[in-house]
N, C-alpha and C positions, 0 to 999 in steps of 0.2 A: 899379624898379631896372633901370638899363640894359642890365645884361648879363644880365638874363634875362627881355632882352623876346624872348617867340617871333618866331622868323623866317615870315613868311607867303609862301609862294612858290606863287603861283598862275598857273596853265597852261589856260587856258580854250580853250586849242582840241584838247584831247585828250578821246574820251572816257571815260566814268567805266569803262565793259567792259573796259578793259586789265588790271587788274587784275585778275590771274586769278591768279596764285603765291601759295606758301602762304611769311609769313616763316620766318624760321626760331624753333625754339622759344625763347622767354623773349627776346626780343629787341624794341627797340622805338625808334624815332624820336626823337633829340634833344630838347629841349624849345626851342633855340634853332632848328632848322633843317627844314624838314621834305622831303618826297623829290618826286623828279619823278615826275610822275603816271606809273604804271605800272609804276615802279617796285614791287622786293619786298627783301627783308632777305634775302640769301645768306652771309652774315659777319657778327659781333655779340662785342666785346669789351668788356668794363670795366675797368681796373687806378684802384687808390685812389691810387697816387702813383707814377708813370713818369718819368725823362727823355724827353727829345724832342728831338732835333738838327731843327731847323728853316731851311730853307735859301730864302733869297730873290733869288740871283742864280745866273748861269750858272754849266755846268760850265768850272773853270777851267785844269785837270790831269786828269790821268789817276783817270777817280773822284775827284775834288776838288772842294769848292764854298767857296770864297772867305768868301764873304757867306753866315754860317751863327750863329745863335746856339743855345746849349741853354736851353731851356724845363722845368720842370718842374711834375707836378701832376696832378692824375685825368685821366684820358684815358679816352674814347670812340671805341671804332672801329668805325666799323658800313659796311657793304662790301655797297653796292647792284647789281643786275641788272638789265638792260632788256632786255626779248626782244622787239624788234623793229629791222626791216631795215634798209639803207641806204635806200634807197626810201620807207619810212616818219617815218626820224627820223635826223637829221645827230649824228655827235659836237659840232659846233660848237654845234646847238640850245640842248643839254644843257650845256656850259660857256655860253653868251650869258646863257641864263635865270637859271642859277645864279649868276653874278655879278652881275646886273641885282638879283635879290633881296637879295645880301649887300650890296650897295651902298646900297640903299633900305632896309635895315636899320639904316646910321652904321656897319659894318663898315669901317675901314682898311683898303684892300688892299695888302697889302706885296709882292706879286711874282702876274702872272699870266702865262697862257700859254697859248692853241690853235694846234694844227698839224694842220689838217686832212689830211695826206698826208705825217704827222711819219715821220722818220727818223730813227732813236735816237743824237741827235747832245747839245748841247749847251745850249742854250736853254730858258729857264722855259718847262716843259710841255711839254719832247718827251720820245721814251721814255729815251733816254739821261740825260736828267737825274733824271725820274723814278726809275729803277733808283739813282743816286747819291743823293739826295735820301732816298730811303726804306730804303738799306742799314743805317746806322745806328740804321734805328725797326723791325726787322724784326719777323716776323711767325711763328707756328709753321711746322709744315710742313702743315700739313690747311686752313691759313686761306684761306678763299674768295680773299683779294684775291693770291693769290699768281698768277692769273692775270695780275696788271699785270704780270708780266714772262716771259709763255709770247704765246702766238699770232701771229696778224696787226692785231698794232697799230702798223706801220711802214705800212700800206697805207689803213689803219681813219682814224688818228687817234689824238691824243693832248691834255689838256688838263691843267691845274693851276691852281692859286688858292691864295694864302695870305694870309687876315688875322687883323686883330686888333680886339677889342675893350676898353675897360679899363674896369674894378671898381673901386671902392673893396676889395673883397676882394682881388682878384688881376685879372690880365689871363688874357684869354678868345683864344686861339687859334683857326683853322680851319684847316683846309689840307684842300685836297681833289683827287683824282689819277683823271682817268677816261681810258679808252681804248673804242675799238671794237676788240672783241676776235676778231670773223667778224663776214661780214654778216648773223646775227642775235643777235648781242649786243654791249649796251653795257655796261660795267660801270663803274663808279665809288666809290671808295673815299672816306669823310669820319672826320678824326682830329678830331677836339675836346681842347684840352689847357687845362683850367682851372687855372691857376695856383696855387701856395702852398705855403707851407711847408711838407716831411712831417715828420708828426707823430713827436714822440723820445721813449722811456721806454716805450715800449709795445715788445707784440711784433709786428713788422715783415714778417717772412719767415716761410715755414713750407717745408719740403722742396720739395713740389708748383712754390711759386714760384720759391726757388734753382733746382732742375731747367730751370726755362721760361725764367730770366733766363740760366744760363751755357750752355741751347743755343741760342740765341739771340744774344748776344753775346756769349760768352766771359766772364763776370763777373756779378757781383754783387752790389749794394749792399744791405749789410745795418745796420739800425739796432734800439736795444733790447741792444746791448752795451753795458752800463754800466759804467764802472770810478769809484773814490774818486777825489777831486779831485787832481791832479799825482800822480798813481798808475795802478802798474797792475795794480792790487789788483781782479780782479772783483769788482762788488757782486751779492746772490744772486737780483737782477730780472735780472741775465742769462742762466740758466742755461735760461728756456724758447726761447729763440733761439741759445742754444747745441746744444740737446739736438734742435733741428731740422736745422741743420748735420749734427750727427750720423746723422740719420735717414738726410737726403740721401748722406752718404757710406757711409753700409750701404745703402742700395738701388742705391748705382752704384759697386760697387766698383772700375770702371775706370780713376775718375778720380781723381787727384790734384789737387790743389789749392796755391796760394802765398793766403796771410791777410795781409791789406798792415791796417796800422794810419794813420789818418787824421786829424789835429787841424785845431783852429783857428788864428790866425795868435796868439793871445798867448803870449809871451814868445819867446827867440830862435830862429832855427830848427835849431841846433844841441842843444838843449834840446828842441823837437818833434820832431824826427828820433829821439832818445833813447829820446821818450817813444813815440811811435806804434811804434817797433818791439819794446818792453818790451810793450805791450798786445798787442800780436800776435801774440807769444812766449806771453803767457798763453794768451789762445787756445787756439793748440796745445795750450800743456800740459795745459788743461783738456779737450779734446779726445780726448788720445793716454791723459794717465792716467784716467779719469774716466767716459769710453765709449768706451776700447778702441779707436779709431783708428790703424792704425799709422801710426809716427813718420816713413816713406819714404814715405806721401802729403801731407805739409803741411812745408808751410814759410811760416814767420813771419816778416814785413819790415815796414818802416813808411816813408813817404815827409814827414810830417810836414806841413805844410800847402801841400803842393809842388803838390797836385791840387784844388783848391777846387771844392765844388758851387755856392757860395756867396760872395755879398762876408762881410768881416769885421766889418760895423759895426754889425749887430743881434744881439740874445741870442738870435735865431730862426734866421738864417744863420750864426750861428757853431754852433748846434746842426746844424745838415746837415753843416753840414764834418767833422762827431765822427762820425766811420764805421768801420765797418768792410769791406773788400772782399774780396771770392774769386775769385780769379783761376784761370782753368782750366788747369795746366800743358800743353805741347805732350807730343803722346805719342812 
């Protein structure tokens, strides 16, 4: 199967002593990609079903990229170190190789970039784009790659790549974002976004994850809210994805929250407008009466299929579009 042929990236003029770092725990190397020699694992994420705002052309505006689609799908983010000098190993080396490999892999490259003596301006793979480019896939606050946007990598260097592969299952994203961060480190960050549909009727979210999605981006898409057909009669498979909501707002009393209701495009949108904000209402209500939420942190609205994750033409994307979201009020 093609999109899980390992990627073979062989570097025969390094030798094998560099490796000296220890990765970090429970973490481990793609199956599609593997790292440049000497490299070690300083960052190590999984999510089972993420968006991904994926950008393949310049900055166009002020923090703006033009040429941008949303991907979504398991994601990999695993956020490499090189400890060694200029003197020893170029940023350029490090993006030439790594591209040379995804390309001898039947990789699509849909946007690349080095700038060896980049200035955080505007163009695929300087740091200015970078910073733009990876706003919207942000990262915690302890996450190793959050160096891509602290040091001297205006002086270092800066590179990018973004391709693709296609499945029969879904399409296989890469993108990948390295900087020379001082002259003894390299660092380079690789997102892997395997495509497809996330899964509906199950529970979704749990405290931990709302937490990590609304400081991160202000929101959060939750699924596992089920209501009766052209109703907004909760069905009682919602209640363990409700009762996580819950959790989340007793462990952060701070925040308040807007519950936006989300349909698919069938029937008119004056009738989904109705209906997404009746399911949102519930919501609350089950929320405020139910486990005790006060009624002055949530408020219930619905947009009706004004927000698409999805096209409307399969029983699987119109399942995405059936959301629920939590939007973090301004304080």
């Amino acid at each position: 199967m093609k999109g899980l042929l390992i990627l073979f990236i062989i570097f025969s003029s390094l030798p094998l002593s560099l490796y000296s770092q220890q990765d970090l725990e429970g973490s481990s190397d793609h199956p599609m990609i593997t790292r440049y020699p000497g490299a070690y694992i300083a960052g190590y994420e999984v999510e089972k079903f993420r968006e991904y705002s994926l950008a393949t052309g310049p900055v166009t505006g002020y923090r703006y990229i033009a040429e941008r689609d949303t991907v979504s799908g398991k994601l990999t983010r695993i956020t490499y170190y090189l400890l060694m000098s200029k003197e020893e190993l170029s940023i350029t080396e490090v993006y030439q190789d790594n591209l040379q490999a995804l390309e001898k892999a039947g990789i699509n490259i849909l946007a690349k970039g080095s700038h060896p003596q980049s200035k955080p301006q505007g163009e695929v793979g300087m740091g200015g784009w970078i910073g733009t480019e990876l706003s919207p896939n942000s990262f915690g606050s302890n996450s190793a790659a959050n160096l891509l946007f602290k040091g001297t990598s205006s002086s270092g260097g800066t590179f990018s790549i973004v391709g693709q592969i296609q499945n029969p299952e879904g399409n296989v994203y890469i993108a990948q974002y390295g900087e020379r961060h001082s002259n003894e480190l390299i660092m380079y960050q690789v997102d892997i976004i395997e495509e497809k549909t996330a899964e509906t009727g199950k529970v979704s979210a749990n405290a931990d994850f709302i937490k990590k999605e609304i400081e991160m981006q202000g929101s959060a898409t939750i699924y596992g809210i089920n209501f009766d057909s052209n109703s907004s009669n909760l069905k009682e498979q919602s209640q363990p994805v409700i009762a996580e909501i819950a959790k989340y707002l007793e462990q952060n009393p701070e925040i308040s929250l807007y519950v936006v209701g989300h349909t698919d495009m069938d029937g008119s949108l004056e009738y989904n407008l109705k209906l997404s904000k009746d399911r949102a209402r519930a919501v609350v209500n089950e929320l405020t009466k139910n486990y005790g939420i006060s009624t002055s942190r949530l408020t219930g609205d619905g947009v009706g299929f004004l927000s698409p994750k999805a096209s409307n033409i399969t029983d699987e994307c119109k399942a995405l579009n059936r959301r629920t979201e939590l939007v973090k009020k301004s304080n």
